[in-house]
C-alpha positions in Angstrom: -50.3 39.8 111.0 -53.0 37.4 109.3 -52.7 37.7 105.6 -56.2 39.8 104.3 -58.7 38.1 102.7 -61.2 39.8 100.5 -64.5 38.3 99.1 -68.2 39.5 97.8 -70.4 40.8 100.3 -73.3 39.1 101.0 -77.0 40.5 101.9 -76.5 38.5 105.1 -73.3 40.8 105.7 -75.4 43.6 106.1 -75.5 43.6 110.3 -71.7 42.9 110.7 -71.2 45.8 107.9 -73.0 48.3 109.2 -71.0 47.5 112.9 -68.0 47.9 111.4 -69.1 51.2 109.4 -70.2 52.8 112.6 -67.0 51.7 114.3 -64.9 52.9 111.3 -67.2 56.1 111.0 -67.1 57.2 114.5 -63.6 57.9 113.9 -64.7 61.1 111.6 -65.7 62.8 114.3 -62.4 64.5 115.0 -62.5 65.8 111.4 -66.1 66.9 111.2 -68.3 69.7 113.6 -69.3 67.4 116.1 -72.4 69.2 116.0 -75.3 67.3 113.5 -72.2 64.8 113.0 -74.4 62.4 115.2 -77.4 62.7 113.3 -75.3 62.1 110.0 -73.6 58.9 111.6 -77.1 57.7 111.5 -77.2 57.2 107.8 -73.8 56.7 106.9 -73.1 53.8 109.1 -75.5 51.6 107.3 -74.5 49.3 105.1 -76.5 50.0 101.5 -78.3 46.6 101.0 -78.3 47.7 97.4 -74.6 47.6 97.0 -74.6 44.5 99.3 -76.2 42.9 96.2 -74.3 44.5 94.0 -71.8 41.7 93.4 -69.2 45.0 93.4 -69.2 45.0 97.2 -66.3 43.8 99.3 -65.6 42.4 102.9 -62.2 42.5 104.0 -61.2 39.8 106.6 -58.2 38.4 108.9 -59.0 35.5 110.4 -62.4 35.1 109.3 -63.2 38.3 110.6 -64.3 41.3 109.3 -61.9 44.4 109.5 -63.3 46.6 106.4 -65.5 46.9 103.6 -65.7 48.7 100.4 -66.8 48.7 96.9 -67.7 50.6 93.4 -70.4 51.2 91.4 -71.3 52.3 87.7 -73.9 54.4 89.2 -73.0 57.9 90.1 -74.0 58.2 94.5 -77.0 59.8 95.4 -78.4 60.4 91.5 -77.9 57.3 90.2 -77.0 58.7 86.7 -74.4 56.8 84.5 -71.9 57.8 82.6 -70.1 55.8 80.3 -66.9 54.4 81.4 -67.1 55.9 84.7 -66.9 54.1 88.3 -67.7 55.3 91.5 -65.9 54.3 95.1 -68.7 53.2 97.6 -68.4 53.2 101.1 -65.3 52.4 102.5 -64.5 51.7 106.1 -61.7 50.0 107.9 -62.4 49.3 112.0 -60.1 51.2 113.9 -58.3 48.3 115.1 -57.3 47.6 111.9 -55.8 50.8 110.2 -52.5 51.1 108.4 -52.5 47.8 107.8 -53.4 47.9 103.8 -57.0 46.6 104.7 -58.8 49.7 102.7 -56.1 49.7 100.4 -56.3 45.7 99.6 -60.3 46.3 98.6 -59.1 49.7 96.4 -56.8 47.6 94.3 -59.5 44.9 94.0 -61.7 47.2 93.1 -59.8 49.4 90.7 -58.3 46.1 89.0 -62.5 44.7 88.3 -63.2 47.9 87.0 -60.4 47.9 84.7 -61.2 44.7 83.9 -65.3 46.2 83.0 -63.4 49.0 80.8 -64.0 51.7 83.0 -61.3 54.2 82.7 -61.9 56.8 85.3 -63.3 56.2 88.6 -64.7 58.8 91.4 -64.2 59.1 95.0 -66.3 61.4 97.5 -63.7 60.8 99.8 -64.2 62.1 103.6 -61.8 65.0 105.0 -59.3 62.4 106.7 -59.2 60.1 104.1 -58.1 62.5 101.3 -54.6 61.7 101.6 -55.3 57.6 101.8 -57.1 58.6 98.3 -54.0 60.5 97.1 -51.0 57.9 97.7 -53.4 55.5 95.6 -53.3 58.1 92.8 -56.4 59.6 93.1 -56.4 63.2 92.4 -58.3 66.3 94.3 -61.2 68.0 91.7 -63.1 69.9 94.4 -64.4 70.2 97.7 -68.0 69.6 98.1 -71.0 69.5 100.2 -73.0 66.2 100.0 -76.5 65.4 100.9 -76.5 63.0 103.2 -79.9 63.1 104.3 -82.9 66.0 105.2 -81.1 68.5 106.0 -77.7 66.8 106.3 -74.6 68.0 104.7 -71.0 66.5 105.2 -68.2 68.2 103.3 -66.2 66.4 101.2 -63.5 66.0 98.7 -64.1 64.8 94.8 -61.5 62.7 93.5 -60.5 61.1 90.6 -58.1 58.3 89.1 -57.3 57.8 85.8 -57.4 54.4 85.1 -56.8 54.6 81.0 -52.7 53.4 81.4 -53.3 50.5 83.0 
């Protein structure tokens, strides 16, 4: 296999992204009450152009191609509140061609090392049913399960997670 390459997302990204989130996202379904999960697709699989900009915002490529995406923020999802010394996982997704090959797990050490590199020393994670246990080997640890707002009406269950980032 090609070696992964990852860089900044650009605003231009934002198409390719949000192909590859709904590819990646689709997968979920399995996991999730295939009922509403449709309407919820809707507004995950869009790539934020607000974390596009971000300059915390990655692409993950082989071949010049794009095979997954992912980033972090200081600002807390959905409430933009900051806390201090706290970082946030946004929006990962791997295409399904390209699992289990360290794609998502490339752009998690990238961003983990920035943030440890910005002083943060504990990031979050709303991490999706299936992708608790890709959260885990990485360290993260379970804090709850929880219901998050995804749009009117719109609920997806998921896990908080946390990893302490203070020893490394």
């Amino acid at each position: 296999m090609s070696e992964v390459s990852i860089r900044k997302a650009r605003i231009d990204d934002e198409c390719v992204l949000s192909e590859l989130l709904a590819a990646s996202y689709a997968e979920l379904r399995r996991s999730y009450d295939p009922h509403g999960f449709d309407a919820v697709l809707k507004y995950i699989s869009r790539a934020n152009p607000k974390l596009l900009a971000s300059g915390r915002f990655y692409v993950a490529t082989i071949n010049s191609v794009a095979v997954g995406c992912g980033g972090w923020s200081i600002e807390k999802p959905g409430s933009g509140e900051v806390v201090s010394a706290t970082g946030h996982i946004r929006h990962f997704g791997t295409h399904p061609a390209f699992l289990r090959r360290g794609v998502a797990r490339r752009i998690l050490q990238h961003c983990v090392d920035e943030a440890c590199d910005e002083a943060i020393v504990t990031m979050m994670c709303l991490s999706t049913l299936p992708a608790e246990e890709f959260y885990r080997s990485c360290g993260f640890r379970r804090v709850a399960t929880i219901d998050v707002k995804i749009g009117p009406g719109l609920i997806l269950p998921a896990v908080e997670m946390t990893l302490d980032l203070s020893a490394r």
